[in-house]
N, CA, C and O atoms as CSV, one atom per row, in Angstrom:
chain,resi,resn,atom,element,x,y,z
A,1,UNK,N,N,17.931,-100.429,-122.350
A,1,UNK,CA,C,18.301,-101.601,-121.603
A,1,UNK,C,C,18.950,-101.221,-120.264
A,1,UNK,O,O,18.617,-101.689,-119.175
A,2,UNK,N,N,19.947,-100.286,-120.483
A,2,UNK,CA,C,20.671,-99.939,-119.073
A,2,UNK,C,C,19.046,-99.252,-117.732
A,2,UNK,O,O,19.041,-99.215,-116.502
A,3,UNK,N,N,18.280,-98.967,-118.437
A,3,UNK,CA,C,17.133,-98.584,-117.509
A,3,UNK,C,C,16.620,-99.257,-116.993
A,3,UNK,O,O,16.146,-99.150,-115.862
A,4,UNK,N,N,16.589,-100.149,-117.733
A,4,UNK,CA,C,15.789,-101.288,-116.787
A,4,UNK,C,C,16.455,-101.964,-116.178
A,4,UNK,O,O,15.909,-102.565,-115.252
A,5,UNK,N,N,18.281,-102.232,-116.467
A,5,UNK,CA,C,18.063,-102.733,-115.167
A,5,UNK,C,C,18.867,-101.914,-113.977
A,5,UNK,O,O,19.807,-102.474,-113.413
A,6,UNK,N,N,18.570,-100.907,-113.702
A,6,UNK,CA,C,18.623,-100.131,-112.909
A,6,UNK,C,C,17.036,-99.817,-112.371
A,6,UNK,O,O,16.797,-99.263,-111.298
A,7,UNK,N,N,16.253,-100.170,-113.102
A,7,UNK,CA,C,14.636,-100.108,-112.566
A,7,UNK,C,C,14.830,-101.013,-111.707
A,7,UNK,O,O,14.474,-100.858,-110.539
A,8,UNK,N,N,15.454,-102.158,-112.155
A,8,UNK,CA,C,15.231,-103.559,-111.357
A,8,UNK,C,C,16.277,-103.585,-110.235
A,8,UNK,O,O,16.156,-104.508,-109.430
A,9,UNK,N,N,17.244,-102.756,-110.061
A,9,UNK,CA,C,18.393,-103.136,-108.907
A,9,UNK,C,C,17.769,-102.026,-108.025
A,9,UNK,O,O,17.861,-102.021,-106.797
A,10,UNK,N,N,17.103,-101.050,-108.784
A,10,UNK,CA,C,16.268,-100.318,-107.412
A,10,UNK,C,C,15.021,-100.884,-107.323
A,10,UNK,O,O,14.458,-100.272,-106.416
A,11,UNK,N,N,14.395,-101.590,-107.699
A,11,UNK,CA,C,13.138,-102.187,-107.190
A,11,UNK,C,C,13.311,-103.364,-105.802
A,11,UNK,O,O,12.642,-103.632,-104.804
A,12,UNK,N,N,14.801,-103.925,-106.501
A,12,UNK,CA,C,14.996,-104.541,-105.487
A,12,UNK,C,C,15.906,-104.368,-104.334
A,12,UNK,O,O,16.345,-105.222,-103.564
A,13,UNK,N,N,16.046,-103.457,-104.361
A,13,UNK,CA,C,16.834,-102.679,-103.031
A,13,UNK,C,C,15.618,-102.402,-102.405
A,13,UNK,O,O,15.502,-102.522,-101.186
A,14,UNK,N,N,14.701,-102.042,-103.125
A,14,UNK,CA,C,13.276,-101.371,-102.588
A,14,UNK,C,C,12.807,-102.528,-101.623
A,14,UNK,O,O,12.511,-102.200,-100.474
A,15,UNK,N,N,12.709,-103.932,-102.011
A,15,UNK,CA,C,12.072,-104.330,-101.540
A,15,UNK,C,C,12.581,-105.227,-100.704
A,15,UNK,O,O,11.859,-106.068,-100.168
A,16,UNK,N,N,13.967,-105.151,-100.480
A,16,UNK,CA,C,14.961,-105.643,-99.458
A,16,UNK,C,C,14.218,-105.151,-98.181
A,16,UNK,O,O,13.443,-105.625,-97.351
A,17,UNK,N,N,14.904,-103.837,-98.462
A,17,UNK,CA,C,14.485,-102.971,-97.575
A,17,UNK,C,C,12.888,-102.629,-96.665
A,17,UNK,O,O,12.730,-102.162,-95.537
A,18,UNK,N,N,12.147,-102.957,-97.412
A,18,UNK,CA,C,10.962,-103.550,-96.867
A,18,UNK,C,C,10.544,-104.773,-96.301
A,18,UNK,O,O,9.596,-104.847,-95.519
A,19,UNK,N,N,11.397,-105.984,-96.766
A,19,UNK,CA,C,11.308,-107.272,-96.071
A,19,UNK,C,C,11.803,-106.789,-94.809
A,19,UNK,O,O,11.041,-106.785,-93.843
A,20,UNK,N,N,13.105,-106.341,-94.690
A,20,UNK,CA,C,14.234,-106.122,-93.320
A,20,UNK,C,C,13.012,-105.334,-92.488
A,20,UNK,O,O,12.483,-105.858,-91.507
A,21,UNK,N,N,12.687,-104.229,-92.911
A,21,UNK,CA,C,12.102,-103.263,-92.394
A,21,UNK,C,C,10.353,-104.163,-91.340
A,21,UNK,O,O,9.691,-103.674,-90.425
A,22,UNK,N,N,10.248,-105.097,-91.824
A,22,UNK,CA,C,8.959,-105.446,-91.495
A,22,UNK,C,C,9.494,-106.680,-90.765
A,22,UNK,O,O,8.552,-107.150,-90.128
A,23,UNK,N,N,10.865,-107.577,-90.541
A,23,UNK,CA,C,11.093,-108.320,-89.519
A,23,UNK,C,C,11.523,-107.633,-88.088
A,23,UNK,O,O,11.514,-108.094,-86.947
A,24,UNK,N,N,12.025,-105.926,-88.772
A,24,UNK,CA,C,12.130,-105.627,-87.517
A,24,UNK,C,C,11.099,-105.606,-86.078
A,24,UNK,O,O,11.009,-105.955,-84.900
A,25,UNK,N,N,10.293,-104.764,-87.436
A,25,UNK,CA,C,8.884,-104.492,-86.497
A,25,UNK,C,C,8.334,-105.599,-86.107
A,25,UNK,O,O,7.502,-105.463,-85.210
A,26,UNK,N,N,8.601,-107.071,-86.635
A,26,UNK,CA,C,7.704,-108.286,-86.077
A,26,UNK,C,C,8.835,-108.804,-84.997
A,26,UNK,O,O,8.410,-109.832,-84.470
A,27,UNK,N,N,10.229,-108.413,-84.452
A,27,UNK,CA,C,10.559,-109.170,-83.910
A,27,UNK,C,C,9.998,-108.146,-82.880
A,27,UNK,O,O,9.352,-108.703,-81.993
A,28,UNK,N,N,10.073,-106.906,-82.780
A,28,UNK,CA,C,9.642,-105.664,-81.822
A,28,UNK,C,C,8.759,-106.030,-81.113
A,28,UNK,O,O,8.788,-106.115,-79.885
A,29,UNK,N,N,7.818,-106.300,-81.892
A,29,UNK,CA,C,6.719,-106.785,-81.105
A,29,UNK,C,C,5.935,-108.187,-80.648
A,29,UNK,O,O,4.832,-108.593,-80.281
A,30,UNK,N,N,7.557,-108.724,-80.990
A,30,UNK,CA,C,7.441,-110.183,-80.413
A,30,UNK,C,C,8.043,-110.023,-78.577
A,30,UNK,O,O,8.012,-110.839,-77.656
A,31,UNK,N,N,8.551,-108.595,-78.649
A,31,UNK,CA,C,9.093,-108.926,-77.280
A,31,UNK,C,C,8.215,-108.626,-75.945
A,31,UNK,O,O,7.210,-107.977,-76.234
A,32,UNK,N,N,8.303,-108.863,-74.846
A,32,UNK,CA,C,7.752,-108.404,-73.947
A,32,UNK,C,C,7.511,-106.920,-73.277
A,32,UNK,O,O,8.566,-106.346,-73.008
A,33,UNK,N,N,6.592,-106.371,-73.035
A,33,UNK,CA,C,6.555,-105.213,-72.610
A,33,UNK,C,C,7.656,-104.969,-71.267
A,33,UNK,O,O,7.672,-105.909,-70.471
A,34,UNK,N,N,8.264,-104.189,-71.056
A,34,UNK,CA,C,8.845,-103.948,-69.789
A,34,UNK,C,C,8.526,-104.293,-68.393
A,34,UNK,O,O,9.147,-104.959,-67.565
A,35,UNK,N,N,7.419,-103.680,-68.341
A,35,UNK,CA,C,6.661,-104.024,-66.817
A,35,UNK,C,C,6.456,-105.474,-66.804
A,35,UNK,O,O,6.536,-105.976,-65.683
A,36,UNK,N,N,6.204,-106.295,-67.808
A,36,UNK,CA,C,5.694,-107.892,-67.595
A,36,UNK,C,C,7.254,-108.056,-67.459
A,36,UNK,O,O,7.657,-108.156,-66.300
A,37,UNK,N,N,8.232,-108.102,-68.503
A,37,UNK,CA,C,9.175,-108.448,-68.425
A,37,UNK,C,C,9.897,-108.917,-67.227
A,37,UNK,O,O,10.476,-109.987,-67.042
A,38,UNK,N,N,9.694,-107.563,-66.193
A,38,UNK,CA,C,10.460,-107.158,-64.969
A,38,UNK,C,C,9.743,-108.237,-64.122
A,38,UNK,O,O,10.379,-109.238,-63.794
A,39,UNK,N,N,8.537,-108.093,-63.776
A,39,UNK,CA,C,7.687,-109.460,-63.352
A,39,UNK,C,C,7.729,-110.805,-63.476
A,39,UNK,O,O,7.218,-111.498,-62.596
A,40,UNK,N,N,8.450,-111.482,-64.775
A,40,UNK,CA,C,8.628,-112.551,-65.285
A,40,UNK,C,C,10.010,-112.994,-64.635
A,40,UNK,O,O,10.174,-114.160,-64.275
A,41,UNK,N,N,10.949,-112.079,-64.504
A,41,UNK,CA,C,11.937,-111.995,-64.140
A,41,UNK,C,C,12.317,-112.519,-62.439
A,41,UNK,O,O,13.205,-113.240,-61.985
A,42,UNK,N,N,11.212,-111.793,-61.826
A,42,UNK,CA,C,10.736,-111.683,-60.215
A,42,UNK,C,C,10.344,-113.177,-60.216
A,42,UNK,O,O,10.758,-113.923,-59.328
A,43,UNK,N,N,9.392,-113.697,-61.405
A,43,UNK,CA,C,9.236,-115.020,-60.909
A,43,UNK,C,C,10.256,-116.134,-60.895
A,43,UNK,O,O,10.146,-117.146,-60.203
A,44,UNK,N,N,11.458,-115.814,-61.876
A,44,UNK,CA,C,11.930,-116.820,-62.031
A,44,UNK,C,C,12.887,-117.069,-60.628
A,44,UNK,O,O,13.057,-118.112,-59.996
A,45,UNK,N,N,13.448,-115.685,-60.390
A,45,UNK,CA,C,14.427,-115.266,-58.971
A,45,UNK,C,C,13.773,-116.153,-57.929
A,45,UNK,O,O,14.198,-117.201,-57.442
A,46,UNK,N,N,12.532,-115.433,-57.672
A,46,UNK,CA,C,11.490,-116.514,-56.621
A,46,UNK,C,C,12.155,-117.817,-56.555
A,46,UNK,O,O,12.942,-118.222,-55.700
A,47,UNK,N,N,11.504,-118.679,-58.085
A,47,UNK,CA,C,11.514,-119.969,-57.657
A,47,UNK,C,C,13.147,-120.496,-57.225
A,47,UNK,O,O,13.453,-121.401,-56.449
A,48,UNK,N,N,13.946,-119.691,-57.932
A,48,UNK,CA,C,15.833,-120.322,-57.909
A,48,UNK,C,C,15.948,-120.038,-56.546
A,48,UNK,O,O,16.757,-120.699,-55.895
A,49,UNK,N,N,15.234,-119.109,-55.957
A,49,UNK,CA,C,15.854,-118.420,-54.396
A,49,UNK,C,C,14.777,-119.757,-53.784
A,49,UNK,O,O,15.619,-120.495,-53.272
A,50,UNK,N,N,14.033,-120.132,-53.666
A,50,UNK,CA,C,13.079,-121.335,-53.341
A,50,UNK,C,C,12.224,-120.812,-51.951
A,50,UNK,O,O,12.206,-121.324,-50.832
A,51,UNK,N,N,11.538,-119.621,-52.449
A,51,UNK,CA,C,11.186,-118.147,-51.536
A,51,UNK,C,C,9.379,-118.275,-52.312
A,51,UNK,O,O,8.874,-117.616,-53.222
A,52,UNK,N,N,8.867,-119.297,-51.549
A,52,UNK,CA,C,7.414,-119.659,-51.913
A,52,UNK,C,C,6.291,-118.124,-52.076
A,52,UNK,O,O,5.443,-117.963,-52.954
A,53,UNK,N,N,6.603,-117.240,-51.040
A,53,UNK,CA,C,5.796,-116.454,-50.656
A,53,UNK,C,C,6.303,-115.641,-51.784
A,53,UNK,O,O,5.530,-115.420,-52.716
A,54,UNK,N,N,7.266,-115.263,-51.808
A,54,UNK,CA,C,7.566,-113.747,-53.293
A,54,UNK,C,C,7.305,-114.588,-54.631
A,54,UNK,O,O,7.180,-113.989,-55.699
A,55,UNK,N,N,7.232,-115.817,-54.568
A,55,UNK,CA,C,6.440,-116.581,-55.901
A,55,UNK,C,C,5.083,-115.932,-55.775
A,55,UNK,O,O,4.702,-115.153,-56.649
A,56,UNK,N,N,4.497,-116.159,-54.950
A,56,UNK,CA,C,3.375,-116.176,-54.787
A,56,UNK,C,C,2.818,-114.840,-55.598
A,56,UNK,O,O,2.267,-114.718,-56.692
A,57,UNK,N,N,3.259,-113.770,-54.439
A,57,UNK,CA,C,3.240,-112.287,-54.690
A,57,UNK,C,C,3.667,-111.927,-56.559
A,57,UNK,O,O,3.098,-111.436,-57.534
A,58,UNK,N,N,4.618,-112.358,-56.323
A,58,UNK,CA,C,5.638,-111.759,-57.867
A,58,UNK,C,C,4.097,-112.647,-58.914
A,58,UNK,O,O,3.409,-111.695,-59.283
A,59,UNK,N,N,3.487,-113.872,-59.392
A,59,UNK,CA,C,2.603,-114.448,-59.749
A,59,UNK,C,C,1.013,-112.946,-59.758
A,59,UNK,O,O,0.356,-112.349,-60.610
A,60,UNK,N,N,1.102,-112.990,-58.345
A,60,UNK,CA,C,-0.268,-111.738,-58.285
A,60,UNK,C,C,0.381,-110.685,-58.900
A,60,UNK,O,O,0.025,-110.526,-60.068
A,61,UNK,N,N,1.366,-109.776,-58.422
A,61,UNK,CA,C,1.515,-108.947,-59.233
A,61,UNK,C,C,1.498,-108.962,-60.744
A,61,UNK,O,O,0.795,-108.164,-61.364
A,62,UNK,N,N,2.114,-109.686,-61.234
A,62,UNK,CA,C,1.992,-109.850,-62.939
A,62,UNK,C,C,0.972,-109.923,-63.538
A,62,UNK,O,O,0.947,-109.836,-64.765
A,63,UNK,N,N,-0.341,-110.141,-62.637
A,63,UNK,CA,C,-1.426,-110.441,-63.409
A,63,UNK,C,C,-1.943,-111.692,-63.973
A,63,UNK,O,O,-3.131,-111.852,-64.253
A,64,UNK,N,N,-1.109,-112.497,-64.121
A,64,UNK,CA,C,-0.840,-114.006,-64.802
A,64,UNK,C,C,-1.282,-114.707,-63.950
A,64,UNK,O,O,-1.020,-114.561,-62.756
A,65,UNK,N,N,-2.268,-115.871,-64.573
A,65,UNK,CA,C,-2.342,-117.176,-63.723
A,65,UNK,C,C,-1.185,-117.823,-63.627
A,65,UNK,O,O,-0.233,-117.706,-64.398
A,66,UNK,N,N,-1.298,-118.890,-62.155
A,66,UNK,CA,C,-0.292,-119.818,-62.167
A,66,UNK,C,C,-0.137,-120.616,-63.540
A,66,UNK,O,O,1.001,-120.824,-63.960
A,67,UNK,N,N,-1.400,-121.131,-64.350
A,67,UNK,CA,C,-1.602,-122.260,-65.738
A,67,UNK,C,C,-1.312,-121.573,-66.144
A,67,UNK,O,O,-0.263,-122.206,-66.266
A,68,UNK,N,N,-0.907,-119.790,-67.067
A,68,UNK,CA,C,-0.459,-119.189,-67.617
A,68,UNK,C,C,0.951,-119.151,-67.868
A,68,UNK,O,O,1.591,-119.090,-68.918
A,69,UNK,N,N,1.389,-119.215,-66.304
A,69,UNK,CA,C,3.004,-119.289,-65.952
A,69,UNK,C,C,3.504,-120.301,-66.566
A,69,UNK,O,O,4.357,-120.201,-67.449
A,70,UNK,N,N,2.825,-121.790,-65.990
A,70,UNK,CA,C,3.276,-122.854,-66.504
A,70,UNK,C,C,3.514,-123.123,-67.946
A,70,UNK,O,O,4.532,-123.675,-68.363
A,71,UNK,N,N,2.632,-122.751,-68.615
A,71,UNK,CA,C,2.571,-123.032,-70.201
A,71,UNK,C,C,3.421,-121.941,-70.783
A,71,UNK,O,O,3.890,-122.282,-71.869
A,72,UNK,N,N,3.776,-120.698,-70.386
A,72,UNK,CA,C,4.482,-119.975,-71.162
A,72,UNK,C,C,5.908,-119.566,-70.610
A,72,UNK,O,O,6.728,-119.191,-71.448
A,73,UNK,N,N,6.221,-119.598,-69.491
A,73,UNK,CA,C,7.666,-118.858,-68.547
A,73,UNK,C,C,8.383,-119.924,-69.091
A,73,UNK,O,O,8.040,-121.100,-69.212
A,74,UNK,N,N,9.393,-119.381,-69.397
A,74,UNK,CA,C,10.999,-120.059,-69.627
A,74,UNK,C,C,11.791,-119.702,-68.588
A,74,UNK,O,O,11.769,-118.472,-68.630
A,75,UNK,N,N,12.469,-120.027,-67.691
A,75,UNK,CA,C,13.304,-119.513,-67.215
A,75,UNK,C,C,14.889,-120.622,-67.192
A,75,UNK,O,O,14.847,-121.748,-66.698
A,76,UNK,N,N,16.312,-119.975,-67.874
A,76,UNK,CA,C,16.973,-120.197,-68.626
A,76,UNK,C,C,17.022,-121.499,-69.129
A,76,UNK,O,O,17.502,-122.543,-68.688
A,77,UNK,N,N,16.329,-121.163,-70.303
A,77,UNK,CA,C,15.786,-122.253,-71.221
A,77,UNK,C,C,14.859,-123.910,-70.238
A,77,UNK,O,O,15.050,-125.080,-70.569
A,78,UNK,N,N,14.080,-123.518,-69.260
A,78,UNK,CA,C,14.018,-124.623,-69.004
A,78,UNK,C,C,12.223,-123.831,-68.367
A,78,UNK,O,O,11.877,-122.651,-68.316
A,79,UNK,N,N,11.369,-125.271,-67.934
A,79,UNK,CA,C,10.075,-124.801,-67.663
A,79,UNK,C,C,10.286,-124.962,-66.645
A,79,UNK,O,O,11.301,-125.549,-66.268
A,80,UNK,N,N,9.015,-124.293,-65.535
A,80,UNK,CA,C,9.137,-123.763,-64.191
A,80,UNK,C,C,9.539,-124.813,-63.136
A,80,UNK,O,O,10.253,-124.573,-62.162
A,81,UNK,N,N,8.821,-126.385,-63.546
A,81,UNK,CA,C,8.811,-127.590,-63.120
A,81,UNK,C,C,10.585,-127.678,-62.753
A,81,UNK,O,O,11.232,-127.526,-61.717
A,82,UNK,N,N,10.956,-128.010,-64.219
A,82,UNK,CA,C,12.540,-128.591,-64.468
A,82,UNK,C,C,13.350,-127.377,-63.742
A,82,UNK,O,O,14.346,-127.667,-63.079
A,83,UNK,N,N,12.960,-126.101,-63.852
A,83,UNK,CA,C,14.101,-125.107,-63.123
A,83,UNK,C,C,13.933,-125.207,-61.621
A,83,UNK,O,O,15.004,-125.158,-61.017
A,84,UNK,N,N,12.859,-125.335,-60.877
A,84,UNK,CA,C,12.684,-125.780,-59.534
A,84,UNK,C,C,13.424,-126.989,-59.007
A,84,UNK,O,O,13.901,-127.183,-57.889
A,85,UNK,N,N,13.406,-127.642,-59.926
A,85,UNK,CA,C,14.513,-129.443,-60.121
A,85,UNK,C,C,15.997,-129.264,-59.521
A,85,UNK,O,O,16.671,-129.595,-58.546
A,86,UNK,N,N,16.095,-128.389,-60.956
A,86,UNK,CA,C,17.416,-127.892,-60.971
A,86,UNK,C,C,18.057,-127.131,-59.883
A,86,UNK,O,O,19.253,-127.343,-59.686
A,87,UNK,N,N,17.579,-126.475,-59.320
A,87,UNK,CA,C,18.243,-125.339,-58.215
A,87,UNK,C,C,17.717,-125.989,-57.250
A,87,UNK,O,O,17.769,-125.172,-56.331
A,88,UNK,N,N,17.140,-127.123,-56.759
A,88,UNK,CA,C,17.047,-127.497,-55.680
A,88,UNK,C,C,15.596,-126.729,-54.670
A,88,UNK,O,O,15.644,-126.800,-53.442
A,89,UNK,N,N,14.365,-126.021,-55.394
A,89,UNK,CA,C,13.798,-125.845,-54.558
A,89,UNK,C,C,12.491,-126.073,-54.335
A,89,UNK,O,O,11.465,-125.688,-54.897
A,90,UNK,N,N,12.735,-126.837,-53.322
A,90,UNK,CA,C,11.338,-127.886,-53.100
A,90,UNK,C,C,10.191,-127.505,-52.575
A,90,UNK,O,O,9.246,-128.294,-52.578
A,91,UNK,N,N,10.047,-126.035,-51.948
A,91,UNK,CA,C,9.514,-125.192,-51.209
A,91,UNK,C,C,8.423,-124.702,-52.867
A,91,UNK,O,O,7.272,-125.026,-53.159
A,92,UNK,N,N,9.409,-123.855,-53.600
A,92,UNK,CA,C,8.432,-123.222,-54.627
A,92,UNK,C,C,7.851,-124.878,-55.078
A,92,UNK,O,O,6.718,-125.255,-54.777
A,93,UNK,N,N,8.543,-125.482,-55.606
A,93,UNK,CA,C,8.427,-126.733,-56.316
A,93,UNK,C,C,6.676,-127.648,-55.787
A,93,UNK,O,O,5.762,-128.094,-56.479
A,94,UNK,N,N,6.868,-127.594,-54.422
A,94,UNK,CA,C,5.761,-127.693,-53.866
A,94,UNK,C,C,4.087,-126.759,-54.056
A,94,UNK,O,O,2.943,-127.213,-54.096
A,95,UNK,N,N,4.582,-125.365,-54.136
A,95,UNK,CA,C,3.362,-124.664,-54.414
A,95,UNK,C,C,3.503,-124.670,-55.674
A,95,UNK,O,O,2.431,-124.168,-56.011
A,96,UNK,N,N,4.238,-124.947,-56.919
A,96,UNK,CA,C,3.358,-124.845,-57.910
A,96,UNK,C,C,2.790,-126.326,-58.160
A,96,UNK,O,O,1.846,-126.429,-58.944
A,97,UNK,N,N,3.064,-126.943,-57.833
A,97,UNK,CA,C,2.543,-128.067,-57.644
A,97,UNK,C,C,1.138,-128.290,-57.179
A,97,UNK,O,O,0.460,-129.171,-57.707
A,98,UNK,N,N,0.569,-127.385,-56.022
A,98,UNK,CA,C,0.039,-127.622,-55.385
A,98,UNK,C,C,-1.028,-126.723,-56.077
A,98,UNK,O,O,-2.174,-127.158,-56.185
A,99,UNK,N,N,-0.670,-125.367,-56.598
A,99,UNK,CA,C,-1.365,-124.237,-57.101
A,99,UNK,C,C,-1.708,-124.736,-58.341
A,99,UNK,O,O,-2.863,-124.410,-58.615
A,100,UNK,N,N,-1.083,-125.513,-59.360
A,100,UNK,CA,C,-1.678,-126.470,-60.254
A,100,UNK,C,C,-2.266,-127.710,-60.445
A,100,UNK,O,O,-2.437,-128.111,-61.596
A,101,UNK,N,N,-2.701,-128.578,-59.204
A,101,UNK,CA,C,-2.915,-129.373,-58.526
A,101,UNK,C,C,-2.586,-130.712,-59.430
A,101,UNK,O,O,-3.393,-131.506,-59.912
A,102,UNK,N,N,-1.000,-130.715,-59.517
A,102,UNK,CA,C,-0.250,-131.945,-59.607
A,102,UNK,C,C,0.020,-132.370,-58.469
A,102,UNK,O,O,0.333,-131.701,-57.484
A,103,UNK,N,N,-0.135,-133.981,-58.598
A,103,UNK,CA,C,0.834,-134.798,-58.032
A,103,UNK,C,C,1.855,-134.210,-57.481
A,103,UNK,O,O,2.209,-133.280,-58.206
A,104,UNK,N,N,2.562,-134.313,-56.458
A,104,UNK,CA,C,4.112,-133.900,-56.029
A,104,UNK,C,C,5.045,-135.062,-56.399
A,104,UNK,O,O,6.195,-134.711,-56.662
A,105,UNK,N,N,4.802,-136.281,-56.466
A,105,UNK,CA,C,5.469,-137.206,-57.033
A,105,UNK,C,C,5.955,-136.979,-58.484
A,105,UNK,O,O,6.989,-137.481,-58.925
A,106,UNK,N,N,5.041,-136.103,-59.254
A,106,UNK,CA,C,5.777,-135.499,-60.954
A,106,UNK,C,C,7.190,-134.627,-60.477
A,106,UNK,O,O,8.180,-134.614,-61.209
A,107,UNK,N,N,7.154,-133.888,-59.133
A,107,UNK,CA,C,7.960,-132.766,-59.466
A,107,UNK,C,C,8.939,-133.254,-58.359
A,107,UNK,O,O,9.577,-132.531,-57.594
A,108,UNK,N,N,8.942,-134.214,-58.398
A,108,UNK,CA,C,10.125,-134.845,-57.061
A,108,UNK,C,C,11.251,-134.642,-57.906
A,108,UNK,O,O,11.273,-134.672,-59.137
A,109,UNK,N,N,12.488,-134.366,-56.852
A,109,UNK,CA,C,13.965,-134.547,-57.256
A,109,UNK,C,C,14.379,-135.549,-57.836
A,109,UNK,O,O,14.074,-136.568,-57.216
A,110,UNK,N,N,15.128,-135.797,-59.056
A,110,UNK,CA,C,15.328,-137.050,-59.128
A,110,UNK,C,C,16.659,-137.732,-58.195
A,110,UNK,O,O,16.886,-138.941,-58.237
């Protein structure tokens, strides 16, 4: 009796340790590679600095479409639209607007 359950408090240490072990690796590679990272980063600076042209650039460099940007960039906690809102810049606010061919009336200040 004492064997088994010592079979069983190491089976399940065993397999602790394998759950943990396999969220690591899934959060690992939930993250962004470095180089995009650094790029993602460039875009968000762009739009807060309201510096149309290093949007532009920082966008080409990354590789990423503008519809790419839109649907996936967070920048602090908010989408590219609402963070352009927020910091006041009507300049980027305008080209993505324009580069996604919305309305400018969606992305007006309120």
């Amino acid at each position: 009796m004492k064997n088994v359950k010592s079979w069983a408090r190491t089976a399940a240490t065993v397999m602790s340790v394998c759950v943990v072990a396999g969220g690591i690796s899934f959060s690992a590679n939930a993250s962004y590679p470095k180089y995009l990272e650094s790029d993602l980063v460039k875009i968000c600076t762009a739009i807060r600095d309201n510096k149309s042209f290093q949007l532009h650039m920082a966008i080409k460099k990354s590789g990423l479409t503008y519809r790419a940007v839109e649907k996936g960039l967070v920048c602090d906690s908010m989408d590219i639209h609402t963070f352009a809102q927020v910091n006041k810049a009507d300049a980027t606010g305008d080209l993505l607007a324009r580069r996604l061919k919305y309305d400018r009336t969606l992305t007006a200040s309120r």
